[in-house]
TIBAKE-575520 format. One record per residue: residue number from 0; residue in one letter; x, y, z of N, C-alpha, C in turn. Coordinates in steps of 0.02 Angstrom, whole numbers, padded with zeros to 5 digits. Layout:
BEGIN
PT:NUM:A:X:Y:Z:X:Y:Z:X:Y:Z
...
***
This chain:
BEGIN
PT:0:X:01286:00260:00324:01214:00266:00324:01185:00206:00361
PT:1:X:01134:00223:00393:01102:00171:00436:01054:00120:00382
PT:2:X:01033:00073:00415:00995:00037:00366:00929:00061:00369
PT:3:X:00897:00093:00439:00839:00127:00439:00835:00196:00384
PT:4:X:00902:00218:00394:00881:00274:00340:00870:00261:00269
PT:5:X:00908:00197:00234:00888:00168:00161:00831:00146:00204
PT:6:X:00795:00135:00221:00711:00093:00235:00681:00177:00224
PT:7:X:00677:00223:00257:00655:00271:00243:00641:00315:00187
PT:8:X:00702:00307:00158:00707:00335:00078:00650:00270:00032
PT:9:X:00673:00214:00019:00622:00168:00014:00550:00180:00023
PT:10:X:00530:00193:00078:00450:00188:00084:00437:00267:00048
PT:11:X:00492:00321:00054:00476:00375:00042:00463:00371:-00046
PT:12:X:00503:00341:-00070:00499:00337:-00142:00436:00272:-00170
PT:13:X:00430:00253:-00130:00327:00212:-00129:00302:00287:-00141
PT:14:X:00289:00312:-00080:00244:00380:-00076:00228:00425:-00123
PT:15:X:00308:00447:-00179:00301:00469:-00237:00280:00453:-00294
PT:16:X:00278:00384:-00302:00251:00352:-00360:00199:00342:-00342
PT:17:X:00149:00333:-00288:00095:00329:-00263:00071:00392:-00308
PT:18:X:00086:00440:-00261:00056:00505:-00288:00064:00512:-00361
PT:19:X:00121:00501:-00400:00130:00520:-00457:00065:00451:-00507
PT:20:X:00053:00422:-00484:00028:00346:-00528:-00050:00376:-00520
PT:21:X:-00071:00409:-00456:-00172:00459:-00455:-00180:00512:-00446
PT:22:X:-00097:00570:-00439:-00122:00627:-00460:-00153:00652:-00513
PT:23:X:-00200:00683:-00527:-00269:00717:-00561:-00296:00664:-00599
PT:24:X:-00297:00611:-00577:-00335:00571:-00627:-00426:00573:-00594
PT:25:X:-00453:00559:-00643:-00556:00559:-00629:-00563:00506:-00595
PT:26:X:-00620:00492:-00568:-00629:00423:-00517:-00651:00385:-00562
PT:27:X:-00678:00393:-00636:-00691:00361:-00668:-00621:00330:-00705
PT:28:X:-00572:00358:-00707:-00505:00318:-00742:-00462:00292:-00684
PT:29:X:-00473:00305:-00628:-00451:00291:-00564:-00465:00218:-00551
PT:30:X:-00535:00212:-00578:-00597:00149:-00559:-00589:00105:-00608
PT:31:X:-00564:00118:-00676:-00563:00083:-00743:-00524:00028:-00716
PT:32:X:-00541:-00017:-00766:-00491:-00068:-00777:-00490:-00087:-00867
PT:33:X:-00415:-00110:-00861:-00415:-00100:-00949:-00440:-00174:-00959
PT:34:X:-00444:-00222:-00941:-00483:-00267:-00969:-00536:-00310:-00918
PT:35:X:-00571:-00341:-00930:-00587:-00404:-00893:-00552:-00432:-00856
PT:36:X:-00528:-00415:-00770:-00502:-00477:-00738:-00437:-00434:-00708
PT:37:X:-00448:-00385:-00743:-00364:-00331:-00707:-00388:-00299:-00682
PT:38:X:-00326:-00273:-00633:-00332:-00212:-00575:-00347:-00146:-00588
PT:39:X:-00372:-00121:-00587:-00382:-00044:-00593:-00335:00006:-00547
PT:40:X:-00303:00046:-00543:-00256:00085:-00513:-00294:00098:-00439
PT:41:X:-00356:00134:-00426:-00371:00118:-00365:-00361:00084:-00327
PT:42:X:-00384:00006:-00348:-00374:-00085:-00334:-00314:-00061:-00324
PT:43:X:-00249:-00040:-00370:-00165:-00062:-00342:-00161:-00012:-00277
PT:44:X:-00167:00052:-00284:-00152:00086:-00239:-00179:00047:-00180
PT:45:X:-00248:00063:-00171:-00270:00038:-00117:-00243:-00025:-00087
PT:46:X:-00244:-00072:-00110:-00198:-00144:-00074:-00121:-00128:-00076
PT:47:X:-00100:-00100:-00096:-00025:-00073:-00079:-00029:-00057:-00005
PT:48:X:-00057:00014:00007:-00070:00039:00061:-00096:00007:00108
PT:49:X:-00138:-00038:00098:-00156:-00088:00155:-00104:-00134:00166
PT:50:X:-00070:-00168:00126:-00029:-00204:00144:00025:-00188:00194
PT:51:X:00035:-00110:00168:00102:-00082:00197:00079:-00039:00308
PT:52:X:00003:-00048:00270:-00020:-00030:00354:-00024:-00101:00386
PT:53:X:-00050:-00150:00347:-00050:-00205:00385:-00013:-00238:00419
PT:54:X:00038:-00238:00386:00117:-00294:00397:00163:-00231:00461
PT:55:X:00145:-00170:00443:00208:-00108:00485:00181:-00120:00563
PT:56:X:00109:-00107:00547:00084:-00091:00618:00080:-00179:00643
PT:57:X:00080:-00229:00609:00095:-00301:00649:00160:-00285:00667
PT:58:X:00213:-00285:00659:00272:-00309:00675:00282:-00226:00727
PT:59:X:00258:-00163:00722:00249:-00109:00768:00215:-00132:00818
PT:60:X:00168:-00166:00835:00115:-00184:00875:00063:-00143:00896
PT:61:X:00046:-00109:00838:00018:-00053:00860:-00060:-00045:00805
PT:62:X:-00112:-00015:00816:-00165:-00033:00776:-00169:-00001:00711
PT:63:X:-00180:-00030:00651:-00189:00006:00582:-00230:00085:00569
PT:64:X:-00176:00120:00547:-00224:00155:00511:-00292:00164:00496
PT:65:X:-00302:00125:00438:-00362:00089:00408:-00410:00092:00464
PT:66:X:-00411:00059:00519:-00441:00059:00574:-00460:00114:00632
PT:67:X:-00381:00144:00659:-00389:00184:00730:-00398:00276:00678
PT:68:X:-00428:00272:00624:-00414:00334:00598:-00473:00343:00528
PT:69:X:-00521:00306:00552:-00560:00274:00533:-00554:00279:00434
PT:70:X:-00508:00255:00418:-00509:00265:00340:-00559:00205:00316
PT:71:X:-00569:00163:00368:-00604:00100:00327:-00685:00146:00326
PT:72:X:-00711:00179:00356:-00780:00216:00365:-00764:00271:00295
PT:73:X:-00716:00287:00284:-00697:00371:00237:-00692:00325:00149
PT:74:X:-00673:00269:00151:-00678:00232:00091:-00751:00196:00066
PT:75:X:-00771:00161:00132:-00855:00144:00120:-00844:00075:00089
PT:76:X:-00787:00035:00071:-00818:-00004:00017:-00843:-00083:00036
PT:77:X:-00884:-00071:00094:-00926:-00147:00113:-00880:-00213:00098
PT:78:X:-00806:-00202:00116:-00754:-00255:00133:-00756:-00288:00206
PT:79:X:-00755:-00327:00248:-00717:-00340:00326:-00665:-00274:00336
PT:80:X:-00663:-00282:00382:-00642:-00206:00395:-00564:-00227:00387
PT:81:X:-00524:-00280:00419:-00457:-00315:00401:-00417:-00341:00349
PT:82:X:-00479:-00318:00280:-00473:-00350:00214:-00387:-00316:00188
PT:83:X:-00367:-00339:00173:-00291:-00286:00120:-00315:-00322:00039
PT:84:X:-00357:-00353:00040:-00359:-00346:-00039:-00325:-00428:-00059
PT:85:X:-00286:-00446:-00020:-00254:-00514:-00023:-00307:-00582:-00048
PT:86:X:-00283:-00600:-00120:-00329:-00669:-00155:-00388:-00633:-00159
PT:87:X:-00395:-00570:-00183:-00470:-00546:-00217:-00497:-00563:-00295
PT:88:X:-00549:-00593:-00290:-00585:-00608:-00357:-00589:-00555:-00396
PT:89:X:-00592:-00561:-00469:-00605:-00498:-00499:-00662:-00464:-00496
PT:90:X:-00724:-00498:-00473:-00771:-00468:-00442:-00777:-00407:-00376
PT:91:X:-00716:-00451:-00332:-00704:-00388:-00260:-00640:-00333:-00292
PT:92:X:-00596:-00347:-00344:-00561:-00294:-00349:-00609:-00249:-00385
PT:93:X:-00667:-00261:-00448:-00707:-00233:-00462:-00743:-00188:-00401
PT:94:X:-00788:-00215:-00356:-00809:-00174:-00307:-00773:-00130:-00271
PT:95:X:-00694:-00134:-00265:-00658:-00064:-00219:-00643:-00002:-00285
PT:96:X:-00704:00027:-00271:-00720:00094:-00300:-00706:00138:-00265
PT:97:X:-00637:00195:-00292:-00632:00253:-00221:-00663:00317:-00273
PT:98:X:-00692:00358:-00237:-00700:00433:-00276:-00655:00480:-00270
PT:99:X:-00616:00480:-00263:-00553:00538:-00278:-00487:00498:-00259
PT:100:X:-00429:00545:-00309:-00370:00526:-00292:-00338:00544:-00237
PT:101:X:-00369:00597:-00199:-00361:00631:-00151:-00376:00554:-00076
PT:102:X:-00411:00558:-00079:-00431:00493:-00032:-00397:00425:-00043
PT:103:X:-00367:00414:-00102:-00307:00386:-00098:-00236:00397:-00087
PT:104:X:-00205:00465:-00093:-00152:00494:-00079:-00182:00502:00005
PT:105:X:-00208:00528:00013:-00214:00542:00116:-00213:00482:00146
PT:106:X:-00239:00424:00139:-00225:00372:00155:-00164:00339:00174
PT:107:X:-00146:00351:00085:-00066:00315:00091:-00015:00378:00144
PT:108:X:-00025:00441:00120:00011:00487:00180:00011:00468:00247
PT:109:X:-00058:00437:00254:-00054:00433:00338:-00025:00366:00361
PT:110:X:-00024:00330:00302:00008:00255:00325:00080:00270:00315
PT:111:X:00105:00323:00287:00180:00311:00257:00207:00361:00318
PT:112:X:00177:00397:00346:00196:00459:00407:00201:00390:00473
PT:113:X:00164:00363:00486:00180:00297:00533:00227:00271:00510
PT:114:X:00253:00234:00461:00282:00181:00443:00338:00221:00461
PT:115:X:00357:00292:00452:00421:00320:00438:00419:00327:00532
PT:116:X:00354:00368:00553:00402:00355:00613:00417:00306:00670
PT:117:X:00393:00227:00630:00418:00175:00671:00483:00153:00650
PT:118:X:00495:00162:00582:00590:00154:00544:00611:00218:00603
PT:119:X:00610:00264:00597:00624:00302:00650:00679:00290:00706
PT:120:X:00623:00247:00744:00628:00239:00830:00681:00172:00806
PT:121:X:00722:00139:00762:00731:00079:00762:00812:00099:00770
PT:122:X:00819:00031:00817:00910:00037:00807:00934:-00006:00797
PT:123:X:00983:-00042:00762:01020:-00073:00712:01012:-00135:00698
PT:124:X:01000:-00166:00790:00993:-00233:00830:00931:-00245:00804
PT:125:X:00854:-00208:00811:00802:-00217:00823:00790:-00246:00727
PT:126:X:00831:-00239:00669:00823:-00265:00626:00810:-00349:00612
PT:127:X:00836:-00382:00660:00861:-00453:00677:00813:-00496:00718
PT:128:X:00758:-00451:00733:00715:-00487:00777:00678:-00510:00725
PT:129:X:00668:-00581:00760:00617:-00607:00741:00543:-00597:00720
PT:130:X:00505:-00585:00677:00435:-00571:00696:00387:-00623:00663
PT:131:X:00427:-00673:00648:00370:-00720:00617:00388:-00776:00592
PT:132:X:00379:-00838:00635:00422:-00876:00646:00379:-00953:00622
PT:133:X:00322:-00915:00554:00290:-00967:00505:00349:-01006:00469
PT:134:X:00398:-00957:00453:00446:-00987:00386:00499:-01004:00410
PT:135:X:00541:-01053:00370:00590:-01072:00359:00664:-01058:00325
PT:136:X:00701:-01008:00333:00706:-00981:00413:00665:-00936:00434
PT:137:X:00643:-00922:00489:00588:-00894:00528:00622:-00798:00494
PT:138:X:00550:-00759:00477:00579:-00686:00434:00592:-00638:00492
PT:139:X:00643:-00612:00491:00675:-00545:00535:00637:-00475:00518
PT:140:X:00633:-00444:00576:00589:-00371:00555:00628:-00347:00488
PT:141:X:00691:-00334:00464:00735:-00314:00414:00702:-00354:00358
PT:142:X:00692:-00410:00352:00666:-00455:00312:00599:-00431:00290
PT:143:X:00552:-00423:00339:00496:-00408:00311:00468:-00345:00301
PT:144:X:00505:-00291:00330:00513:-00208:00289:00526:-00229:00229
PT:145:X:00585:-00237:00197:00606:-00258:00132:00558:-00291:00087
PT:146:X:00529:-00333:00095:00462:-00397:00078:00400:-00314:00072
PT:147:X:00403:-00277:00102:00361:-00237:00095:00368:-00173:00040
PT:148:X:00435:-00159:00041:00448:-00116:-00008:00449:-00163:-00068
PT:149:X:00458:-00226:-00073:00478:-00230:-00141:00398:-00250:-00169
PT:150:X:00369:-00266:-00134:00282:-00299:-00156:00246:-00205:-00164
PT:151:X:00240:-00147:-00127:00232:-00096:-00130:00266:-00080:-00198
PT:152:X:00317:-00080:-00227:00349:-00044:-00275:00326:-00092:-00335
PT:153:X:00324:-00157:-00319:00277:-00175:-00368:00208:-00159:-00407
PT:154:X:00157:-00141:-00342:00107:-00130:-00356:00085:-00058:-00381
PT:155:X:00158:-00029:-00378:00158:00060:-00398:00145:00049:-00465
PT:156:X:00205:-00006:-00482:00216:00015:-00549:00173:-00005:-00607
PT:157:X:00132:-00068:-00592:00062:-00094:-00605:00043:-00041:-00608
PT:158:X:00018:00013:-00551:-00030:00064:-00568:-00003:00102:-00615
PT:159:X:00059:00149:-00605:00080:00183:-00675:00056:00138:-00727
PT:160:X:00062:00092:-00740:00059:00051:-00822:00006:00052:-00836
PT:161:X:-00051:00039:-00789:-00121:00050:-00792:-00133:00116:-00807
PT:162:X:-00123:00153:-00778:-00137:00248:-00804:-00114:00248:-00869
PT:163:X:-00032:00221:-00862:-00023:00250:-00961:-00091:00221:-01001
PT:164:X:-00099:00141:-00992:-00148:00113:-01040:-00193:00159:-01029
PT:165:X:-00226:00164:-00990:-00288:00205:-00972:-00316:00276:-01017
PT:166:X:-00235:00300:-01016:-00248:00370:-01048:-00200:00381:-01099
PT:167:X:-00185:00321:-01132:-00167:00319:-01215:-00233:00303:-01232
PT:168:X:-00272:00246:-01222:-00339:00251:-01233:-00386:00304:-01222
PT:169:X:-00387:00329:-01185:-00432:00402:-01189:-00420:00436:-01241
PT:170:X:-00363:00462:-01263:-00355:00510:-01316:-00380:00500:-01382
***
């Protein structure tokens, strides 16, 4: 097995817990947060998905989602248009209010349909390149796919945990 194809399965299994963490939920339990100062499942989804458009299409060289497909206009939420949610006050995760789960699943679809077909086009070598040569040792494209699935699968599972709280409390 290639290493692009475990990268594929990877982002593919983001996609499912995506979906599975805001299918049929209300925009009002979508929007909740269970206490003062926490994320609300929207908040996770949404900065997941930005992250994972942000960082693919840098090291792709190619323009975000969010941007050339205008999701930042289809969300509305009076951010910089470049925002991923990165060091947000509980005040700005408060303000990213989405109205359907639907507009969060199409989103992440359209960022995860790119991402898959830039793992795609990749061949074995192109894992080893350099793309960012802040750190010590400087991170390899392989390096920072990985850095992406594991911060993405994080923030899934935040959201599941948030839905259970969410809707053990409802009942």
């Amino acid at each position: 097995m290639h290493a692009k194809d475990i990268l594929i399965d990877a982002y593919g299994r983001i996609r499912e817990e995506v979906h599975a963490a805001v299918d049929g939920l209300s925009p009002d339990l979508l929007n909740a947060r269970p206490a003062e100062g926490t994320n609300s499942v929207a908040w996770l989804v949404w900065h997941l998905t930005r992250v994972q458009d942000d960082h693919v299409c840098e090291v792709a060289e190619r323009e975000q989602a969010w941007l050339s497909e205008d999701w930042h206009e289809r969300f509305a939420l009076g951010l910089p248009p470049r925002d991923i949610g990165y060091g947000h006050t509980p005040a700005k995760v408060a303000a990213v209010r989405v109205d359907s789960a639907e507009l969060l699943t199409g989103y992440h679809d359209a960022v995860h349909e790119r991402t898959v077909a830039f793992l795609r086009g990749l061949a074995a070598q192109d894992l080893d390149r350099i793309v960012d040569e802040r750190w010590d040792p400087p991170v390899t494209l392989g390096a920072r796919l990985v850095s992406v699935v594991s911060d993405d699968l994080q923030h899934v599972g935040q959201a599941a945990y948030v839905r259970g709280l969410l809707e053990a409390t409802a009942c």
